[in-house]
C-alpha positions in Angstrom: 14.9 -26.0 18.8 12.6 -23.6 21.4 14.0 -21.4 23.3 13.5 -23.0 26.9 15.8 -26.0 24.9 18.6 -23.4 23.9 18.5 -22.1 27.0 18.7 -25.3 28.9 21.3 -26.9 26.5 23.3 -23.1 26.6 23.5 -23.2 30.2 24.4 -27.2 30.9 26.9 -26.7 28.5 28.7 -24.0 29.8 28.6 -25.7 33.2 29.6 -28.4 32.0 32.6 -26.4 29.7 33.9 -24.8 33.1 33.9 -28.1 35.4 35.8 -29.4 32.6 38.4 -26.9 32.0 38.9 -26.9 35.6 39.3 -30.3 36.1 41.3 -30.4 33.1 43.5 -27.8 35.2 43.5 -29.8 38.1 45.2 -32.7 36.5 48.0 -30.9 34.6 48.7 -29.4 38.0 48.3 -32.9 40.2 50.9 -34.2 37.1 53.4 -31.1 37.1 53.8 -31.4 41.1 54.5 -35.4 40.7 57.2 -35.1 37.9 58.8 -31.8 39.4 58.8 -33.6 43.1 60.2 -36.6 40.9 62.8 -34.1 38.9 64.1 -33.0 42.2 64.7 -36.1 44.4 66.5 -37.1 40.6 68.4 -34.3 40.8 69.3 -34.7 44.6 70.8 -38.3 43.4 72.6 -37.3 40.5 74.3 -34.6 42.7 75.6 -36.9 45.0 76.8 -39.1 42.4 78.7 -36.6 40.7 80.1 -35.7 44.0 81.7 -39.3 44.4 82.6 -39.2 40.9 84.3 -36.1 41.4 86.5 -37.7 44.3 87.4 -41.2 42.4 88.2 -40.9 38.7 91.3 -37.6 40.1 92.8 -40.8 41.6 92.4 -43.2 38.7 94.3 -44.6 36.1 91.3 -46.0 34.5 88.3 -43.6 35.2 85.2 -46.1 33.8 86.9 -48.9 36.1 87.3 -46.9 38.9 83.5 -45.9 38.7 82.6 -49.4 38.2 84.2 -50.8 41.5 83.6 -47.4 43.7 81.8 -49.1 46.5 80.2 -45.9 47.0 79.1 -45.2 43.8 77.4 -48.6 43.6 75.8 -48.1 46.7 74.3 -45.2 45.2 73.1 -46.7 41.9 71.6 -49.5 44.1 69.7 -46.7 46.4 68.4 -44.9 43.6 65.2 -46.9 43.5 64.5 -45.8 47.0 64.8 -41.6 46.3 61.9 -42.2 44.1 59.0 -44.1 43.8 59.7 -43.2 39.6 62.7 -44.1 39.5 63.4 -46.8 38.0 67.2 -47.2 37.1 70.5 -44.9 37.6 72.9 -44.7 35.4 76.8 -43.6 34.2 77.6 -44.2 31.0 80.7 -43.0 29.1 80.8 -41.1 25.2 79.8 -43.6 23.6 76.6 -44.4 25.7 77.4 -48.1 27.1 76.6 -48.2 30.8 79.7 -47.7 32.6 78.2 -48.4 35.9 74.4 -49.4 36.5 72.0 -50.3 39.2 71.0 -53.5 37.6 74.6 -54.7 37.0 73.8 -56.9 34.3 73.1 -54.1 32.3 77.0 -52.8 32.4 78.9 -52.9 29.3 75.5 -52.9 27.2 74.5 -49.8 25.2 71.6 -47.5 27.2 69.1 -45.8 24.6 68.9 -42.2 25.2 65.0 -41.1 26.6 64.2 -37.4 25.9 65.0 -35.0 29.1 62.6 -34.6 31.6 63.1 -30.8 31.9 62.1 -30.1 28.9 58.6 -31.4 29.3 58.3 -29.5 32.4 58.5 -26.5 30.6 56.0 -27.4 28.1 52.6 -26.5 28.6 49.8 -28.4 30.3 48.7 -30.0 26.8 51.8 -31.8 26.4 52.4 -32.3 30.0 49.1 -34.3 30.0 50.3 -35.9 26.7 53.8 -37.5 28.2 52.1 -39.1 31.3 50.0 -40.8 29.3 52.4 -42.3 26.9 53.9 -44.7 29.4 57.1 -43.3 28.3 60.4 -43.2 30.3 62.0 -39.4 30.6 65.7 -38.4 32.1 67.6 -36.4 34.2 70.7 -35.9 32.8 74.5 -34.5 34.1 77.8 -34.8 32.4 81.0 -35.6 34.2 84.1 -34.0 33.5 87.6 -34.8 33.8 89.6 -32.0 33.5 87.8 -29.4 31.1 86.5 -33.1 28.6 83.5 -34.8 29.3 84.4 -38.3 29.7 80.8 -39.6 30.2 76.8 -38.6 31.7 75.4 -39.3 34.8 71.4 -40.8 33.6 68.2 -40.9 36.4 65.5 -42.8 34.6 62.1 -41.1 35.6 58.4 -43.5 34.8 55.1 -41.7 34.3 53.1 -44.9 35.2 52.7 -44.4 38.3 51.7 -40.5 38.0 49.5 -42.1 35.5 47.8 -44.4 37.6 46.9 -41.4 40.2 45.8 -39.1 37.5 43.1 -41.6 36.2 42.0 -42.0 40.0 41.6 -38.3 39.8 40.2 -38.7 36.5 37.1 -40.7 38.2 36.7 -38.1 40.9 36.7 -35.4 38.0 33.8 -37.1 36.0 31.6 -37.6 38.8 31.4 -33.6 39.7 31.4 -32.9 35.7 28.1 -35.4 36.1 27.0 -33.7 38.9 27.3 -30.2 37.6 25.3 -31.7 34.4 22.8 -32.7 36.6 22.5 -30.1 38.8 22.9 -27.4 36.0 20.4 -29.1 34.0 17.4 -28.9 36.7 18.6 -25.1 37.7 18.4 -24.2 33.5 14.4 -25.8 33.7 13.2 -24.0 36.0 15.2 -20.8 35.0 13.9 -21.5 31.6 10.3 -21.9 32.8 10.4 -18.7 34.7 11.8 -16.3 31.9 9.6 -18.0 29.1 6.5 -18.1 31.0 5.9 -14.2 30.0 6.7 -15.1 26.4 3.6 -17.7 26.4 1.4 -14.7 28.2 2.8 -12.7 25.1 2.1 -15.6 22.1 -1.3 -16.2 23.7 -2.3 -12.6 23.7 -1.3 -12.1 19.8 -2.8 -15.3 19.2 -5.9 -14.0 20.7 -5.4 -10.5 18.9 -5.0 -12.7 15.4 -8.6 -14.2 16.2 -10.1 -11.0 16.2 -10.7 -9.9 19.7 -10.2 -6.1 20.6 -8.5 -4.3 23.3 -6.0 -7.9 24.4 -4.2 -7.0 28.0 -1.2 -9.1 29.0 -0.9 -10.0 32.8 2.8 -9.8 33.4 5.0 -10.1 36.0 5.9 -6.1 37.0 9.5 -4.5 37.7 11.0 -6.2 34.4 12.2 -5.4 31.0 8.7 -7.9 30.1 6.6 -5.6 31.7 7.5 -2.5 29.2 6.7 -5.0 27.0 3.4 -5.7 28.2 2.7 -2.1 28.3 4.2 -1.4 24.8 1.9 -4.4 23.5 -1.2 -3.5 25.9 -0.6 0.5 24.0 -0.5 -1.2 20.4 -4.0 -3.4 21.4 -5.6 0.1 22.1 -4.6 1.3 18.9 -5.1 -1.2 16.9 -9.1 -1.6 18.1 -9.8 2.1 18.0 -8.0 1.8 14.4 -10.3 -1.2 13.5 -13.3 -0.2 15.5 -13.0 3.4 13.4 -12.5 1.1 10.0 -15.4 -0.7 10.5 -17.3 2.2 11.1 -16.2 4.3 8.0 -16.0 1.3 5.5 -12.4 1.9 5.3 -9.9 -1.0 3.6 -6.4 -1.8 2.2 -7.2 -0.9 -1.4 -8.9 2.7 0.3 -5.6 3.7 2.4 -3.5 2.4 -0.9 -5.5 4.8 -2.7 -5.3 7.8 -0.6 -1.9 7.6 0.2 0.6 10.6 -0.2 3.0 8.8 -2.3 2.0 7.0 -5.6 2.5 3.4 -5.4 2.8 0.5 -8.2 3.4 -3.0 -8.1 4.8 -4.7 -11.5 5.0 -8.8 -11.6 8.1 -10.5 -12.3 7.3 -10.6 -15.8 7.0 -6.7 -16.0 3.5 -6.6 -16.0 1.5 -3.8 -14.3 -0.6 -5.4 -11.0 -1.9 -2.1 -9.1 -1.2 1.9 -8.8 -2.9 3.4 -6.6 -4.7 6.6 -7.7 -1.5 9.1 -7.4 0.5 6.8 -9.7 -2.0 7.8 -12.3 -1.6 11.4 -11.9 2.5 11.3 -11.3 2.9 8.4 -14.4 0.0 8.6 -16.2 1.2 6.2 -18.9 1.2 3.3 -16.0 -2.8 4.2 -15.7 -3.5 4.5 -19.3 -1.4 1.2 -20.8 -3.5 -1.5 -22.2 -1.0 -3.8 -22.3 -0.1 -3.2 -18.9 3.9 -4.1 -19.7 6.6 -2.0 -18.8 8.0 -2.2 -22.0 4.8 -0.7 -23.8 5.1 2.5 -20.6 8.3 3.9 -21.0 11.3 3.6 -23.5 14.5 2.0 -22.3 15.8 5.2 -21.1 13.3 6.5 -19.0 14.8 6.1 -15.5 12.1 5.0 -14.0 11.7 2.0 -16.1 15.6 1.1 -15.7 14.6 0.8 -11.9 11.7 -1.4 -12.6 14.4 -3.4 -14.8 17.3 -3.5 -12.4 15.1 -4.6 -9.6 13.2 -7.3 -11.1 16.8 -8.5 -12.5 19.0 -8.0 -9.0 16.1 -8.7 -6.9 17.6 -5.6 -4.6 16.4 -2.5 -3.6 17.3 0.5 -6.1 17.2 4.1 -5.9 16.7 6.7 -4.0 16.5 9.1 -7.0 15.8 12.3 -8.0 13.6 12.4 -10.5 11.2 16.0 -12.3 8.2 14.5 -13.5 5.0 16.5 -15.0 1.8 16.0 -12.9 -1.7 17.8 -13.5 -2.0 20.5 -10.9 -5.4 21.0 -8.9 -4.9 24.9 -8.6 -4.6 24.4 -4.5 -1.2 25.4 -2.7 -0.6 25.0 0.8 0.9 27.5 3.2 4.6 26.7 2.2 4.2 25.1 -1.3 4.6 28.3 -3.4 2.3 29.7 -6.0 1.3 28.8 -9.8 0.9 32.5 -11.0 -1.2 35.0 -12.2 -2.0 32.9 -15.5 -2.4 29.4 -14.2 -5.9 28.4 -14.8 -8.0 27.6 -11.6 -9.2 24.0 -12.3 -6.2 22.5 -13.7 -2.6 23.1 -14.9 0.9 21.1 -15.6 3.8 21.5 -13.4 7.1 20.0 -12.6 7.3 18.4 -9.6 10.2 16.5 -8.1 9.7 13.1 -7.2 11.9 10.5 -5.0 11.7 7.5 -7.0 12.5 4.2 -5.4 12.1 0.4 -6.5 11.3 -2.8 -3.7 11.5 -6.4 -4.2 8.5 -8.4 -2.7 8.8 -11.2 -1.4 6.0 -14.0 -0.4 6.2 -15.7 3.0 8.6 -18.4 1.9 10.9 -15.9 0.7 10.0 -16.4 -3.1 10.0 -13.6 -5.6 7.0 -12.2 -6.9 7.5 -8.5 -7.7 8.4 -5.1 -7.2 7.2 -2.0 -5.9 7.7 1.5 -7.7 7.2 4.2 -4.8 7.2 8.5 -5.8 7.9 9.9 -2.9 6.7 14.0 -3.2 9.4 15.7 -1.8 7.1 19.1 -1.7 5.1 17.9 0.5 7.7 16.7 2.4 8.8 20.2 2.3 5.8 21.3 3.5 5.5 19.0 6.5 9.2 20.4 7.8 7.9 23.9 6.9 4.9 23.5 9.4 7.6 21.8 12.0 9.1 25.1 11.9 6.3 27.1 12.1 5.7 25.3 15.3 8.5 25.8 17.1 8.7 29.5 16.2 5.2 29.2 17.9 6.4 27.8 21.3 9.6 30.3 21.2 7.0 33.0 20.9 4.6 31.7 23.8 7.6 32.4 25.7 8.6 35.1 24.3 5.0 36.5 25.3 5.4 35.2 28.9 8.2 37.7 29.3 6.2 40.3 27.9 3.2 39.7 29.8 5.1 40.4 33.2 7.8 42.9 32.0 5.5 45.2 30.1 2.2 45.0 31.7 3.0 45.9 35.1 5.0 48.9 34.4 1.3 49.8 31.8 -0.8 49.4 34.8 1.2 51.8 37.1 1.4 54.2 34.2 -2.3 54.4 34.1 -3.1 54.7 38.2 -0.1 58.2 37.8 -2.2 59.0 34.7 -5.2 59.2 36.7 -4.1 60.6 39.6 -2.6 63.7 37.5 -6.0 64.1 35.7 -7.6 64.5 38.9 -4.6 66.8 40.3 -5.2 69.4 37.2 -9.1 69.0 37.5 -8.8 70.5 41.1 -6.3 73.0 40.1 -8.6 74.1 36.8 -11.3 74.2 39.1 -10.1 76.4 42.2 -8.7 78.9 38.9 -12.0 79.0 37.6 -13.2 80.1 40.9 -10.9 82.9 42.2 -11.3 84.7 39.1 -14.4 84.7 39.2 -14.4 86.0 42.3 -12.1 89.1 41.1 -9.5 88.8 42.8 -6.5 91.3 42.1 -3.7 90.5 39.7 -1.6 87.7 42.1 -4.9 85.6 40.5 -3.9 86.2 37.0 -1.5 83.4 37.3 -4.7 81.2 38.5 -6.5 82.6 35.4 -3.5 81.5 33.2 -3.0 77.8 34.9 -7.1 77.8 33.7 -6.6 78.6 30.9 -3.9 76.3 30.1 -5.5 73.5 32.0 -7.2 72.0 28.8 -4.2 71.7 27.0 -2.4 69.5 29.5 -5.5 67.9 30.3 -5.5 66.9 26.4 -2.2 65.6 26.2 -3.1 63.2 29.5 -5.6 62.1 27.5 -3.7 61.6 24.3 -1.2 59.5 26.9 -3.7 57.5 28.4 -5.2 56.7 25.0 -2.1 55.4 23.4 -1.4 53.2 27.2 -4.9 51.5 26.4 -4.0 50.9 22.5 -0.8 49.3 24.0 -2.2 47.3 26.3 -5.0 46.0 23.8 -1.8 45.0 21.1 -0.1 43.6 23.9 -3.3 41.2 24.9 -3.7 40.5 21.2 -0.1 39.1 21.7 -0.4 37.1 24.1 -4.3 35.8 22.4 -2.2 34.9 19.6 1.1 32.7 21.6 -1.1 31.2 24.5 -5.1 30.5 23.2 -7.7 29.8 25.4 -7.5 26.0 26.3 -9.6 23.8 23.1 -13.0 22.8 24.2 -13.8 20.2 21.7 -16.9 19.2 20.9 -19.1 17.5 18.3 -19.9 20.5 16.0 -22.3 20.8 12.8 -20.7 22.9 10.4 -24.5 24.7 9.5 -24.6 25.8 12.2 -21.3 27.8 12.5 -21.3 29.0 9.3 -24.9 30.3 9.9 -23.7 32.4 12.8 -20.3 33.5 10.7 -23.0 35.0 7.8 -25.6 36.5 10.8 -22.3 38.9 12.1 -21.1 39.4 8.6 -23.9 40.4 6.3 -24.2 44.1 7.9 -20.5 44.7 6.6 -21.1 42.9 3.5 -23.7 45.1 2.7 -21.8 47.8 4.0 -19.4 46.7 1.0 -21.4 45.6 -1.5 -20.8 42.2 -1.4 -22.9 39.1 -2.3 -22.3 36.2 0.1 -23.5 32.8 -1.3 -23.6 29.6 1.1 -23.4 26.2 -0.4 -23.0 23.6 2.1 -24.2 19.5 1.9 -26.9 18.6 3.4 -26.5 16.0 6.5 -22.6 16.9 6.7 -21.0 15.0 9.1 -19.8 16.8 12.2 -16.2 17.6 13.7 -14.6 17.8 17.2 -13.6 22.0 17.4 -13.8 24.4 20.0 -17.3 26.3 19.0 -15.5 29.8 19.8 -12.4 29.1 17.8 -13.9 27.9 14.8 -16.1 30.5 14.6 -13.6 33.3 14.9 -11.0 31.4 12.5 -13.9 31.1 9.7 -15.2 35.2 10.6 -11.4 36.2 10.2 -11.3 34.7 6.5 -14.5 36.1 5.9 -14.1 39.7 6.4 -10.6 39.2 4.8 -12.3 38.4 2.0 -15.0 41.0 1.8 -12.2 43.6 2.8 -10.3 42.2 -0.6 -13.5 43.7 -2.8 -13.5 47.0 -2.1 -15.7 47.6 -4.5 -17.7 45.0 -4.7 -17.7 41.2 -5.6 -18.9 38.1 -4.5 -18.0 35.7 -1.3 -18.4 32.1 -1.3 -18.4 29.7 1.6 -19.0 26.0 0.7 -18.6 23.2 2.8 -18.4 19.1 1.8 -17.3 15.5 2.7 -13.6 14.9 1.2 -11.5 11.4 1.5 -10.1 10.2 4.2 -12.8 10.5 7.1 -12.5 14.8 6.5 -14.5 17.9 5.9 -13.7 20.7 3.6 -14.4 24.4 4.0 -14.0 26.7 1.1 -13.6 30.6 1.6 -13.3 32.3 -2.0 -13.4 35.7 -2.8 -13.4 37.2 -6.2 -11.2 40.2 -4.8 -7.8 41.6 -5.8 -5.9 38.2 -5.0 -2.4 37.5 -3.1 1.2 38.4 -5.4 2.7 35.9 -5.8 6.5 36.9 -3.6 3.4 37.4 -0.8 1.4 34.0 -0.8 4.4 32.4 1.2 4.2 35.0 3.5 0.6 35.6 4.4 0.2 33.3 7.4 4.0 34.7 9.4 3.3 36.7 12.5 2.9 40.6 12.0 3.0 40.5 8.0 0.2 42.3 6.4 -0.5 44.6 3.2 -2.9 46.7 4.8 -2.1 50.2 6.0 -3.7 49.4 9.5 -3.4 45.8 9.8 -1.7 44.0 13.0 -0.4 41.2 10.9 -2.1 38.8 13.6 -5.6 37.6 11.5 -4.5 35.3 9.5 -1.7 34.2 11.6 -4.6 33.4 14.1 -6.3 31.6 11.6 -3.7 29.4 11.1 -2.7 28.8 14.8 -6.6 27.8 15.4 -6.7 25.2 12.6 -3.2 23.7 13.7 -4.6 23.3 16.9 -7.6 21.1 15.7 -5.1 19.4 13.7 -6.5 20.8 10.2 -5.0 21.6 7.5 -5.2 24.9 5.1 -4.5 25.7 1.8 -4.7 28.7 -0.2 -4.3 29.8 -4.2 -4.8 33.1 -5.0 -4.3 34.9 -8.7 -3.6 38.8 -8.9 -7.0 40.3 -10.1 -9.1 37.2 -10.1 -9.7 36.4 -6.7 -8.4 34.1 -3.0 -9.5 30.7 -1.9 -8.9 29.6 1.4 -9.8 25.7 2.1 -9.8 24.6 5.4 -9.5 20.4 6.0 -10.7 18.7 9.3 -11.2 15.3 10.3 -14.7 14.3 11.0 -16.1 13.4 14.5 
């Protein structure tokens, strides 16, 4: 069923449920007002028969007789048809319930069946009061009569639901025809309510249909100030995306089995059988018996109790979703380590090492698009560099604390430097005059009141040297504190296309002269027709000289300093800066990118904290290994243009 017919059939029907209920309501009311008007003209009888009763059988030898021939209690039982239109006989009958006295008197002396008491179906609820009218039943209003403190026999007003019946079913008719009504009304109202709310959900089918044929950058034209136009917006933001994603996939070649391959996390997909399908490249280096099997079952891979394999197992068998679990597996290591993944030592080989890393094993079932089973998938999450990514979170927001950190500064220290300087000034000028209007009156010979002039002369220099000290340490202050502020707010990015040659080429032009200086061989190895990157020209430039003279400062005497660029995975651009210098300890390689932390004895601990800033902000990535005594390389990752 669509959903303009639920909606339709959801509203008639509620409609249709209330006009019900309340006509349902109606009726047990229109019936409770007939019997309890009934009830009470029954009751107004049976008191007046009990008063006559109560004045008779006192008198009487024979109480039933006397009741019998009571003119005025016959009168009575002959009127009781006219109290009521429901009434249909009045009774008294004595213990044994034979009808004493009777308004049909040929029913005397004959026995009168008990009918259940009308009061208590009056305080029943609707239900059965809807129930007993339509029985066609008889119901009773009952009294005893008493002679003396003994009940001698029970005055009995017979009460028919027939005619109550009969006006309920008139109501009945009147009740159908506006439940009919509010069907039909409700019906046409749920149309065109359904037409008006679905209408955006065809604009929204056509415009995925249209995005499933292929065509880029779909809008939807939407009605505005509703819940379907965030939609539309939401969906018209996802279009963009997804034609700059496939307009840049195109371009680069890029497909599935590419992004499988360069994901983070090593992927595998086993059949139902147990049989290797796919793992993607980081499988291979995380498991590499999956890679290496020739078999390609999971019981040739592992033995029964390797816990990955029980995963496999338990999710092919459950068909559920197993893990997450903590797993130490031994991976071949690269010799790379980013800013917050730790070190491999002074002995670990530079190409290639094993390590422990720990891994976040979990299992999937796969299902087709009819909900059949045809797998599972084995993911290794590497909780490292998950560590890594929350490390650089950090780092970030210590960033933005410190921009406004720096903003305080800025406006607290500065302006209290500035007027320092102007007094500075103005007392440098003050003991010029003085030194000079000394110098004069002793020339001049003047008598000894003018030694004191000759000694504020002579002592003129040394004050004049302290201003100076002063007003030297003021500008060193005020160049730290605009190094501050250089490092928490940058210059605003001015990307651009930029060809890494080029940069580099201006990088070795300013440092040769202090390579030389140093002793230091600088070789360039770049790829020819390297792809270019979006990066502020400025930045990039001073990010890559930092590293540089870091480097050639780390062979004091003497080494060589590589820069190499090349085209890495992923649409990215590599830069390598490798010195064969005195390398990084390891307690320090964690430290080396923090604010103010440096190990040289006039460093400002702001470098390679710069460096860093300026390759976050192109949205680069650095990593750096460094062994004690063999040398530091820095490689620097960008996305291409």
């Amino acid at each position: 069923m669509s959903i303009k017919s639920r909606q339709v059939a959801g509203v008639t029907s509620l409609v249709v449920i209330i006009v019900a209920a309340l006509s349902a309501y109606h009726l047990a009311t229109l019936a409770r007002l007939n019997l309890e008007e009934s009830a009470s003209r029954a009751d107004l009888l049976r008191q007046a028969i009990f008063q006559r009763a109560s004045e008779v059988v006192p008198r009487a030898k024979d109480p039933y007789a006397a009741l019998r021939e009571d003119g005025g209690i016959r009168s009575l039982l002959k009127s009781s048809v006219a109290y009521s239109r429901n009434t249909t006989y009045a009774a008294i009958v004595n213990r044994e319930g034979v009808a004493v006295a009777h308004s049909f008197p040929t029913e005397e002396g004959k026995p009168l069946p008990e009918q259940e008491d009308l009061a208590k179906v009056l305080e029943g609820s609707a239900t059965a009061l809807l129930r007993a009218v339509s029985s066609d039943r008889t119901f009773e209003s009952r009294q005893p009569l008493l002679f003396g403190d003994q009940e001698f026999g029970t005055i009995r007003i017979g009460i028919s639901t027939l005619l109550v019946k009969a006006e309920l079913q008139k109501s009945i008719k009147i009740a159908l025809q506006g439940v009919l009504l509010a069907l039909l009304i409700s019906t046409v109202v749920a149309m065109l309510l359904a037409q008006w709310i679905v209408r955006p959900i065809h604009v929204i089918q056509s415009g995925l249909t249209r995005l499933g044929r292929g065509e880029l950058d779909v809008r939807l034209d939407l009605p505005a100030g509703d819940e379907f136009k965030t939609l539309g917006t939401s969906f018209d933001a996802v279009s963009a995306q997804l034609s700059e994603s496939r307009a840049k996939a195109i371009s680069s070649g890029a497909d599935f089995e590419s992004v499988v391959d360069n994901l983070e996390d090593a992927v595998a997909l086993f059949s139902p059988e147990g049989k290797l399908i796919f793992c993607n490249p980081a499988m291979g280096i995380v498991l590499p018996q999956f890679a290496s099997s020739e078999s390609g079952q999971l019981a040739d891979m592992a033995p029964p109790a390797d816990p990955v394999r029980a995963l496999i197992e338990r999710t092919l068998a459950s068909h559920h979703v197993q893990g997450p679990v903590s797993v130490a597996l031994a991976t071949e290591y690269d010799g790379l380590t980013g800013v917050d993944g730790g070190s491999p030592g002074p002995d670990v080989d530079l190409d290639a090492a094993d390590r422990l890393d720990e891994r976040l094993l979990m299992t999937h079932p796969i299902d087709d698009g009819h909900g059949k089973f045809v797998g599972a998938m084995l993911v290794a999450r590497n909780l490292g560099y998950m560590n890594q990514v929350h490390s650089t979170l950090n780092y970030s927001r210590k960033l933005a604390a410190l921009g406004r950190l720096m903003a305080g500064v800025a406006h607290e220290v500065k302006n209290p430097l500035n007027a320092m300087t102007i007094h500075l000034e103005l007392l440098r000028q003050k003991l010029s005059r003085q030194a000079v209007g000394a110098a004069a009156s002793a020339k001049a010979g003047l008598d000894h009141e003018t030694r004191g002039g000759r000694q504020q002369a002579e002592a003129a220099p040394d004050v004049t040297r302290h201003v100076d000290i002063i007003g030297s340490e003021i500008q060193r202050l005020d160049q730290v504190l605009n190094g501050f502020l250089k490092f928490a707010r940058p210059d605003e990015l001015k990307l651009q296309p930029v060809r890494l040659s080029a940069v580099i080429s201006d990088v070795l032009t300013t440092l040769t002269p202090e390579a030389e200086r140093m002793n230091v061989t600088v070789k360039y190895e770049c790829q020819p027709d390297l792809p270019p990157i979006n990066a502020d020209l400025g930045m990039l430039r001073q990010a890559l000289l930092n590293l540089a003279l870091n480097g050639a400062q780390a062979m004091p005497e003497g080494g060589t300093l590589r820069i190499a660029c090349r085209t890495a995975s992923r649409g990215r651009v590599e830069i390598d800066v490798e010195d064969t210098g005195v390398g990084i300890p390891p307690e320090n390689l964690q430290k080396i990118f923090d604010l103010y932390f440096t190990t040289k004895e006039k460093g400002s601990g702001i470098g390679l904290s710069m460096v860093y800033r300026i390759i976050q902000l192109h949205d680069g990535e650095v990593e750096v290994q460094s062994t004690p005594g063999h040398g530091t390389r820095f490689r620097l990752v960008f996305p291409q243009a």
